[in-house]
N, C-alpha and C positions, 0 to 999 in steps of 0.2 A: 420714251419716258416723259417728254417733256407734254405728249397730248393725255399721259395717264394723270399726270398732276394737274391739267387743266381740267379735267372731268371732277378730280376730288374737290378742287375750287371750284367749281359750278355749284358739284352737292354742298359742300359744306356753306355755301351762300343762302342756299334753300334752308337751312336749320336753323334751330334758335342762334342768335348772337352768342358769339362768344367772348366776355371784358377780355381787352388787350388792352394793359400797361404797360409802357414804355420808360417809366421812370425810374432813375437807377435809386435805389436803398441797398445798405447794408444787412446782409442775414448772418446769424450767427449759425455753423451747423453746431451737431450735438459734441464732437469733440475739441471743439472752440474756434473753429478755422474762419475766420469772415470773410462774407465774398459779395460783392457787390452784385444784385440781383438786377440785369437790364432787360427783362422783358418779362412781362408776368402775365400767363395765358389762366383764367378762370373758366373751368372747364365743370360746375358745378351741375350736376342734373344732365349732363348730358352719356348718351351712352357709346358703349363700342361702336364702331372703329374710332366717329368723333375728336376723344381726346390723343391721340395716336396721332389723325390726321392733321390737328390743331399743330402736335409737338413736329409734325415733319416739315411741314408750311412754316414754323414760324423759326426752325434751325436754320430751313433755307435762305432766310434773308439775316440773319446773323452775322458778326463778325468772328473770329476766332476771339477766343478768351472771353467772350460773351457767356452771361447765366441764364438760362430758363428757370422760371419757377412756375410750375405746372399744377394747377389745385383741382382736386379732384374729388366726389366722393364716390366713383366706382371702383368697388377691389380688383376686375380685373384690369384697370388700366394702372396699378398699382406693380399688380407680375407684369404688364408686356413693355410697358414705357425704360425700365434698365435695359432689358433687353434690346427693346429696338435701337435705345443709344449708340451700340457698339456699329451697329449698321449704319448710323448717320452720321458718320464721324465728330460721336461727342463722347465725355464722359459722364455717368451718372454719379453723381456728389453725393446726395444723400435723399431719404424718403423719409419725410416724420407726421406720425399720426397728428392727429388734432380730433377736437371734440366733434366736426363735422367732415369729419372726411382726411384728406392726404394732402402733403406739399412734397412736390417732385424735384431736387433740385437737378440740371444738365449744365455741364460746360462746353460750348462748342472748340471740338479741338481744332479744324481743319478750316 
């Protein structure tokens, strides 16, 4: 496992950059819950696997009760990102459109 994720980091070195913020803001989701957003990966223009590989990288160095906020304008990183949550011991919070694309929220359980 540990030489399949150094290859993903290799490739994902080679691509465009991806903005990582680390600073923590307050998000509101839609049924009012606010959560403190600590790490916010800008995954804008880029395509599959890409924002997948960004949101698996950046759980791993997480704390538990940590949020992702994942922004995206590919649809299918829209369908696989809840899902792949369950597999990375997190919870998917919420998914909300915007004029340019998606914001993905994760909480890391584990």
């Amino acid at each position: 496992m540990k030489q399949l994720v150094a290859l993903w980091r290799k490739w994902l070195q080679r691509r465009h950059e991806v903005i990582v913020d680390r600073k923590r803001r307050p998000v509101e989701l839609p049924w009012g819950e606010v959560v403190q957003v600590s790490h916010t990966a800008d995954c804008m223009g880029a395509a599959c696997p890409r924002p997948q590989l960004i949101t698996m990288r950046m759980l791993e160095d997480m704390q538990k009760g940590d949020v992702l906020e994942l922004v995206s304008d590919n649809p299918t990183t829209v369908e696989t990102i809840p899902a792949l949550a369950m597999v990375l011991s997190s919870r998917h919070l919420a998914t909300l459109h915007t004029d340019s694309g998606w914001r993905i929220y994760l909480r890391k359980e584990e």
